[in-house]
N, C-alpha and C positions, 0 to 999 in steps of 0.2 A: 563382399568378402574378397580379399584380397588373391591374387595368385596361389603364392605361398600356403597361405593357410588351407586355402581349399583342397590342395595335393596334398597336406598334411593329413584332412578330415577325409579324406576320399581314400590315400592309403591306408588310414587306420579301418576303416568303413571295410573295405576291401577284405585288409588283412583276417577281419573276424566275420566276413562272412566265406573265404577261402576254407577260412580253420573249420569252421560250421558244416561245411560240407564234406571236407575230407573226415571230418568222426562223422556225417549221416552215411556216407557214401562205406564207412566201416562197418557199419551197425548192418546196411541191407544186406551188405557182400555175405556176411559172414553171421547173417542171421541171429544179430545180437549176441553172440558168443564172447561175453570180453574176456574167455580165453583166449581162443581164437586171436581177438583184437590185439591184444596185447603181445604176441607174437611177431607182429607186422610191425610195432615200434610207432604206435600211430603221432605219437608227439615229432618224430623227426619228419616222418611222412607229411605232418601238415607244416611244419615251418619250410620243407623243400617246397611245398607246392606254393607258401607265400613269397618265398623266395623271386622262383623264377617265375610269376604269374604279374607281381608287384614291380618286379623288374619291367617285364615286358610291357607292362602298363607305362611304368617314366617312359622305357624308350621308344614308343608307340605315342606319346603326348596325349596319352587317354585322360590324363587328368588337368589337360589347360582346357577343354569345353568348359564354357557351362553350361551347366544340365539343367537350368529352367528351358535351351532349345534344341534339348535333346533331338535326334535323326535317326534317321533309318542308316544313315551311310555312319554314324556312332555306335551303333549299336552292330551293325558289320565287321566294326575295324574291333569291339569287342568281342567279338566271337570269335577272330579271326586269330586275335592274340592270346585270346584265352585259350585256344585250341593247337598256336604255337607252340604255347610257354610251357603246358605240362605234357604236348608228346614229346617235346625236349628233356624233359623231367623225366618221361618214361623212358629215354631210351636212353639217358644218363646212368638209371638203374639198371637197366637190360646190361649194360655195358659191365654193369661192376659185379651183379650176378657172373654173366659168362668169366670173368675175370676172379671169379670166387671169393667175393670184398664184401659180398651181401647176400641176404636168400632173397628167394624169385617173388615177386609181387603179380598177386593175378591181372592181366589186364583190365578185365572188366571193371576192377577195383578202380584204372584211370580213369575209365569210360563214364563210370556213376560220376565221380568226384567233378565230370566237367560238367556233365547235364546240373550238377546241385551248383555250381560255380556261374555258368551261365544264367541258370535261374535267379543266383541271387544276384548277380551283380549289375544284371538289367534291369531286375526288378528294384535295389538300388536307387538307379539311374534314373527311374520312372516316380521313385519315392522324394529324391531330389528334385526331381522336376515340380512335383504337385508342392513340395515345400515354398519352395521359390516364388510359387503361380499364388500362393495364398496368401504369401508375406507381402509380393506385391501386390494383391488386390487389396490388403488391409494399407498397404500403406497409399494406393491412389484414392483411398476415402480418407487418407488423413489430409486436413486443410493444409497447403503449400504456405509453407513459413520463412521468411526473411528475419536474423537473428543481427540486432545492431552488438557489435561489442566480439571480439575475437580471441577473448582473452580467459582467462580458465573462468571465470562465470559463464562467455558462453561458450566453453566445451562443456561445463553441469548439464546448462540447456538441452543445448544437442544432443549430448546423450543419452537424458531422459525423455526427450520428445523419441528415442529411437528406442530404446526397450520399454520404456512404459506401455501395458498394454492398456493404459486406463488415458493415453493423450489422442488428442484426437487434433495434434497439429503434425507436421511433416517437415523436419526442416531441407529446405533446400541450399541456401547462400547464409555466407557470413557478410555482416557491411563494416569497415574496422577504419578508424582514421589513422594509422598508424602504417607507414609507407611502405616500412621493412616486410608488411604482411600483406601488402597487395599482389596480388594472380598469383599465390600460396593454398595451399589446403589445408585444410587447418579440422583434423577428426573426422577427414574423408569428404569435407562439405566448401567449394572455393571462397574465397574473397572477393567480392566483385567487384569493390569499390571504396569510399568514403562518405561521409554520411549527405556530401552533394549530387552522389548517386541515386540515389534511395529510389527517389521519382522513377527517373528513368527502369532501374531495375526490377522496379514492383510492377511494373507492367510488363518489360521485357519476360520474368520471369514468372507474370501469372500469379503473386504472389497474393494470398488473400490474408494473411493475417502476419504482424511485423511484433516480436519480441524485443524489448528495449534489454540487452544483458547487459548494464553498467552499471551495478549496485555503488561501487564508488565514484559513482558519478556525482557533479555538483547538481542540483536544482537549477543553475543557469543553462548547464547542459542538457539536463534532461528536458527542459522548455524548449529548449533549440533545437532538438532531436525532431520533439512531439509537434513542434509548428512546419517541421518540413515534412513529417507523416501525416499530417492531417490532408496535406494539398492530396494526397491519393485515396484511395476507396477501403483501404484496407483497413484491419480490425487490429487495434493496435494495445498491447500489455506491457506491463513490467516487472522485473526482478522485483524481489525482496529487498529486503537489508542485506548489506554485506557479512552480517554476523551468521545469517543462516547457511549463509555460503561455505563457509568458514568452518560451520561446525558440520560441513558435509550433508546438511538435511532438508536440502532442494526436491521437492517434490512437484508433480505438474498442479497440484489446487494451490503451489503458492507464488504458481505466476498469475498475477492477479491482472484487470484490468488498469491503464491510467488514471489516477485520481488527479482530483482537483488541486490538491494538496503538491501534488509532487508540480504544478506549473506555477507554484508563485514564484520561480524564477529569483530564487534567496536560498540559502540556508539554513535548516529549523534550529531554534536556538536553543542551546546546550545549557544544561544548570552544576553548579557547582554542589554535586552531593555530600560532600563534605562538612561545607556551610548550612547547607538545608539540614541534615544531619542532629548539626547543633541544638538549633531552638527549638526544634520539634518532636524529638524522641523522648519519650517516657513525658508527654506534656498533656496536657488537657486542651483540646484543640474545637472551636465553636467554629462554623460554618452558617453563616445566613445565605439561603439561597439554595440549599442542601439539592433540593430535587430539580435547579436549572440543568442549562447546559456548561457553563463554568463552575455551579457552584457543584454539580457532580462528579467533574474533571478534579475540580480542589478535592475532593473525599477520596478518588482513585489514588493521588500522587499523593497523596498528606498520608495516607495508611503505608505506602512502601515505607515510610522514614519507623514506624513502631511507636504512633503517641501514646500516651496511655488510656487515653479516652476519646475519643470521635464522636461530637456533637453536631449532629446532622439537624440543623432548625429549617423549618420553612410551613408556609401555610396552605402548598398544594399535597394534600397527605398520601396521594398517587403516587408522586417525584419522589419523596421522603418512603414510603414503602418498598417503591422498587432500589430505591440507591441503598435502602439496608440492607434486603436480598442477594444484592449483586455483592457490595462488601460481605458478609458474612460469607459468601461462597469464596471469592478473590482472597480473602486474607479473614479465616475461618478465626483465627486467636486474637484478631483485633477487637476490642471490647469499645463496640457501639452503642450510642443512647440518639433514638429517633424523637424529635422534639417539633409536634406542632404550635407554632405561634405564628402572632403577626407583629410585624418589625414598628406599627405604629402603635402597639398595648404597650407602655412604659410599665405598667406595673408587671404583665407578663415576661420580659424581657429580664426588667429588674429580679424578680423571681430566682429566674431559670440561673441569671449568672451568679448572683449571690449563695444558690445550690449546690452550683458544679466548679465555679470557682475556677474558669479557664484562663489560659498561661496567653493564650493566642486566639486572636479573630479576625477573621476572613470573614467582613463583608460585604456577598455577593448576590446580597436582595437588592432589584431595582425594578422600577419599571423602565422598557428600554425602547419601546415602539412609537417611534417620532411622531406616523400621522396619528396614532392612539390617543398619544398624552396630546397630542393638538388640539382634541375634540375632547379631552376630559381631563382639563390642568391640575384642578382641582385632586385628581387621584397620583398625578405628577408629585407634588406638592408634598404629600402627606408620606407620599411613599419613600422616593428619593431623599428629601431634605426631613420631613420629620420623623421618621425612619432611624435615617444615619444619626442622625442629632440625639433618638434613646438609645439605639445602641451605644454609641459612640461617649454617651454621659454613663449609662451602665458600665463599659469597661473603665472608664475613669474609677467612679464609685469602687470596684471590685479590685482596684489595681494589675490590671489585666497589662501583662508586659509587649505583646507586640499589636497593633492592630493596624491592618488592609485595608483599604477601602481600593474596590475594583472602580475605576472611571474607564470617562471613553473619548476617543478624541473626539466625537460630538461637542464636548465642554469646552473648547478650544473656540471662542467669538462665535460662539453659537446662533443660530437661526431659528432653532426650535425650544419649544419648553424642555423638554426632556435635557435638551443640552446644556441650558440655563441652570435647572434645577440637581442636576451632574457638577455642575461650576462650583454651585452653592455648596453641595457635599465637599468638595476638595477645599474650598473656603472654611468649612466648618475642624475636618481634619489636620487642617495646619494650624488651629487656633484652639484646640483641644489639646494640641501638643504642646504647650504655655502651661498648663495644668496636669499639676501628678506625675506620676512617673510611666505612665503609659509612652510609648513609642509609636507615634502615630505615621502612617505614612498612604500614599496613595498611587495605583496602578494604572496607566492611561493607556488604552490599543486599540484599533484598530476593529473593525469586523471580523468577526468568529467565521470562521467556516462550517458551516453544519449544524449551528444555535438553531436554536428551535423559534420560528418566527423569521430567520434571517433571511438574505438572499436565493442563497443556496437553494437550502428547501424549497422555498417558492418556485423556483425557475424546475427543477426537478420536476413536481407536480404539474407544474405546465404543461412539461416534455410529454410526462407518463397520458395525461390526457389529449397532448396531439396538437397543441400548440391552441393559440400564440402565443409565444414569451411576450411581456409586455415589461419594458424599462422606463422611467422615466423622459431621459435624456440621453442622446447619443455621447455627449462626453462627459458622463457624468463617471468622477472615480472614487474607489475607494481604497485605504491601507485595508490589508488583510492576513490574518493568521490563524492556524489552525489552535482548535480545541487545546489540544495536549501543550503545546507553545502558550498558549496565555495562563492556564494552570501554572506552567511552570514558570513562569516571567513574574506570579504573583509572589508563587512560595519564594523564588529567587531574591526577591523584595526585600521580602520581610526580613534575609536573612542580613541584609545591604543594610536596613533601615537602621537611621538615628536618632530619627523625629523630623515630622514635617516637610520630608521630600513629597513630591510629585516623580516618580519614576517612568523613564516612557522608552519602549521598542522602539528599537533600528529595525520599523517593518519592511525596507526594502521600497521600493520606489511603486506606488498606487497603480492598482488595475483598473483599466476599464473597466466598467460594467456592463458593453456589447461585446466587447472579446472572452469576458468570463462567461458570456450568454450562449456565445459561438462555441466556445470551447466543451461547454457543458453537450450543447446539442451534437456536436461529433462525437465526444464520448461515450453519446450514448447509439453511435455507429450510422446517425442521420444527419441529411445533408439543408446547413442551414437557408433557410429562403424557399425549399425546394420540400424539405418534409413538415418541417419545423418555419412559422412564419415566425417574425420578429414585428414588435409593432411600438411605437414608442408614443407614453400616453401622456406627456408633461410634466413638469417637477412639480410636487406634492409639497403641500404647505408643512412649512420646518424645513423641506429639503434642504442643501446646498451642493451646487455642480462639483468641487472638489473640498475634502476633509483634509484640517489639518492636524501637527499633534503639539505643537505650542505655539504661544502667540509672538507676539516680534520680542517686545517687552521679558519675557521669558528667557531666549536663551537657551542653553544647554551647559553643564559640565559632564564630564565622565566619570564613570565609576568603576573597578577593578574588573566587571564585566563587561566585553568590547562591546556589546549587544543591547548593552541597558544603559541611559542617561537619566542626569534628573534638571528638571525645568528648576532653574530660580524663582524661588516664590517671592510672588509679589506683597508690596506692603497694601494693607487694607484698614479700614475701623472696627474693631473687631465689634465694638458696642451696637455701631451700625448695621452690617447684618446679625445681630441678633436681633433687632428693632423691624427690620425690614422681614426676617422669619416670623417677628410675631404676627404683622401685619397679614401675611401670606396664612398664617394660621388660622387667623380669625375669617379671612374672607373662604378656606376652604373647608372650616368647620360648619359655616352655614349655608353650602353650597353656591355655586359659580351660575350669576344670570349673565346673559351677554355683555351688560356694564362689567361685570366683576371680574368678567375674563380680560377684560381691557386694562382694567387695573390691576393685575394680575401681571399681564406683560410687562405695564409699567413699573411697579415694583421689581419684578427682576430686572426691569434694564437699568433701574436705579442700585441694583448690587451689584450685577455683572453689568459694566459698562460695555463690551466686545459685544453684548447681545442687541442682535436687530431681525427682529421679529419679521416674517414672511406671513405668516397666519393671513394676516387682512390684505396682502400684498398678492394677491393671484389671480393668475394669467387664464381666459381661458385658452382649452388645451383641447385641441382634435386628435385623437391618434392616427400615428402616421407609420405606414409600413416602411418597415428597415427593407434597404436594397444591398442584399449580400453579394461582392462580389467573389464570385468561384473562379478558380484555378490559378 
């Protein structure tokens, strides 16, 4: 607390325990008589004794201590003035009595009033001190915080790390890159530095946990922050969005830990609500995939727009129960119809869409696990390509005006089945769009963060078990983007589509998959090589060291969104892959012997030329400990 204010709070303090004792000191004298009392004029009588008491305090500098180290030799110079200030008082009266200005006040009446004025104003002083002595002892149990960002996000911070009684952080230092505000104070708490200090100061100052306040910060920044936090010990979080900033509603549970999310080092891509808007509201909207990890994303962000109907399809009836659940609560007036089927029943499919009669389709049934489909093509096959190929002929038949198909840069000269039979789907969706009036198009990205099966999760469970991470390959990378970003990059599509694009993200430039490993294990506040081993077990049949997201032949042009392109489709026989699908049909209608898996490859690489199969091509593989360098 500052000077000022404390002389403020100490005269006020003062003043009403002054006034407190001049009416007790009424009350004994005169034996509660407030006849009596009222005779004496007790209301001048106590503003005199605040008067000269309050006085005597400024100019005695009674109130620049502080009184959490309260003294003996303080508590002297209080008695001393408090015993100045009203025999002055007294003999001010005495004077105006003899002088006939006033009637007589009994002495004793001074006498009480000092014993009640002493008492309380030391007692007070002792009540001050115990406050002080408790504030600090709560706040040397709050963990020492280093706050990055100097700017009114973090005075929010700050602030409520210092009233909140529910934080249990302590800020100490601000760290700010802006020059004007270095060796500043900035909400009582200094500037130490810039964000090339960090190191330095988180040890100098002891600090055990570092708040990143830069809500409008980029994602390039925030990775460059969190790569120069990680070299310390400390426990490291971050703001919110800047929208909660904004609307003042910064709480300590919503500074959250660093996510994964906030280091891909990009910006999350923005969708034009407007256009999404259009095709989607008051529409009949079918999802395959419903109970995935994108096809549940698609049902989240498809209900904000108001379709008229939301057809949740899939065949795990878990995924499809809980995703109605959640919608029904999320967006209570959306009118959902939960639909189990399998994307390989023609007549099911046919069915359902001939029933409901959808405007729009999203889909987002696949099978999508490389070494999986490696070891069971045959379920590749049926799922992927003849799959795509009923739905895909249902919305023809039904006149279905938009349809999605989610790919993956897997499809891109692929090495495994799954990639092949990915290829084939995009082969099928450009050659569907020749036919009827359907608007076919197709979505290409990257790895998910957080799918179910993916990276992520695996490396997570690793951790929670105690390690080892296990990667394939030390340079092995991938494109990557969040959940809510491929959602939206689909519906963004749709709204783009003409017929027949291939649409692919600007995912920003591939991550390792040892520095996502690394990253993961310090966020979860362990030190990697040292708590968490790292072990690397060989590339896995299908793999490939790095993913791309078109082939050379392909190309790029741009689209009204800076964010989204689309690959120039290549020419192909369209008669031919259907000929080569049959083929593929018939060997995995009667199930895949070791020959038929061979012929299998062969046939895809006889449609997808870019495919060169690894399956028969593997290395053995020892796993080898990662050697993480620290500091």
């Amino acid at each position: 607390m500052s000077y000022r204010k404390r002389r403020f709070w100490l005269s006020l303090s003062d003043a009403g325990i002054i006034s407190l004792a001049v009416w007790l000191a009424c009350l004994v004298r005169f034996d509660f008589s407030f006849t009596e009392i009222s005779e004496y004029q007790p209301m001048y009588l106590m503003m005199g004794h605040v008067l000269f008491v309050v006085t005597g305090m400024h100019f005695a500098q009674l109130y620049r201590p502080v009184y959490r180290y309260v003294s003996v030799r303080e508590l002297v110079s209080i008695f001393s003035t408090t015993s100045i200030s009203i025999l002055a008082l007294y003999l001010v009266l005495k004077m105006t009595y003899l002088l006939g200005w006033s009637i007589r006040f009994p002495t004793s009446l001074f006498l009480m009033t000092l014993a009640f004025v002493l008492l309380g104003i030391t007692g007070s002083r002792f009540v001050w001190k115990w406050w002080y002595e408790e504030r600090e002892k709560r706040t040397q149990d709050r963990r020492r915080t280093l706050i990055i960002g100097a700017g009114s996000a973090g005075v929010l911070v700050a602030r409520e790390m210092k009233t909140s009684p529910l934080s249990e952080l302590r800020p100490v230092a601000f760290i700010d890159d802006e020059s004007s505000k270095q060796n500043l104070r900035v909400y009582g708490l200094p500037v130490v530095g810039n964000r090339a200090d960090i190191a330095r100061v988180v040890q100098r100052l002891s600090i055990s946990d570092i708040v990143i306040a830069m809500p409008s910060a980029s994602r390039q920044t925030i990775k460059e922050i969190f790569d120069i936090c990680k070299t310390t010990r400390a426990s490291v979080k971050i703001l919110p969005h800047v929208a909660d900033i904004i609307s003042g509603k910064i709480t300590m549970n919503m500074i959250r830990d660093v996510a994964l999310e906030d280091l891909l080092g990009r910006e999350p891509v923005q969708v034009n609500l407007e256009e999404i808007t259009g095709y989607l509201r008051q529409q009949v909207v079918l999802v395959t995939g419903a109970g995935g990890s994108i096809g549940s994303e698609l049902c989240r962000q498809i209900a904000r727009f108001g379709p008229r109907k939301l057809l949740l399809l899939g065949n795990e009836e878990n995924g499809i129960f809980e995703m109605s659940l959640e919608l029904s609560r999320l967006f209570p007036e959306q009118e959902t119809v939960s639909l189990i089927a399998d994307i390989r029943d023609r007549k099911r499919i046919a069915s359902i869409m001939h029933e409901y009669r959808p405007a729009v389709v999203f889909h987002a049934a696949a099978h999508k696990h490389v070494p999986l489909m490696e070891n069971n093509p045959c379920e590749a096959l049926k799922n992927n390509i003849l799959g795509t190929k009923n739905v895909a002929e249902c919305a023809l038949e039904t006149s279905v005006s938009h349809f999605i198909l989610i790919s993956t840069d897997k499809a891109v000269n692929p090495t495994s089945v799954m990639g092949a039979t990915k290829r084939i789907a995009e082969l099928l969706i450009q050659g569907y769009n020749h036919f009827g009036l359907t608007r076919f198009a197709a979505v290409r990205f990257g790895n998910v963060l957080g799918s179910r099966g993916s990276v992520v999760p695996v490396f997570l469970n690793q951790i929670r078990a105690g390690g080892p991470i296990t990667i394939t390959h030390p340079d092995m990378e991938r494109f990557f983007m969040t959940i809510p970003e491929a959602a939206q990059l689909v519906i963004q599509a749709g709204a783009l589509a003409q017929g027949g694009e291939i649409f692919i993200l600007d995912m920003g430039k591939p991550v390792k998959i040892v520095d996502m490993a690394l990253d993961l294990i310090r966020l979860a506040g362990l030190e990697p090589g040292k708590d968490i081993p790292v072990v690397f077990t060989g590339i896995r049949s299908g793999e490939k060291l790095y993913e791309e997201i078109l082939t050379a032949e392909e190309g790029l042009s741009s689209t009204c969104h800076n964010r989204i392109f689309i690959g120039k489709p290549l020419d192909f026989s369209w008669n031919e892959l259907l000929a080569g699908i049959a083929r593929l049909e018939q060997i995995a209608d009667k199930g895949a012997t070791l020959e038929d898996k061979q012929s299998i490859i062969e046939i895809l690489q006889g449609i997808v030329p870019g495919y060169h199969s690894t399956s028969y091509v593997k290395e053995e593989s020892t796993p080898v400990p990662y050697q993480v360098a620290i500091g």
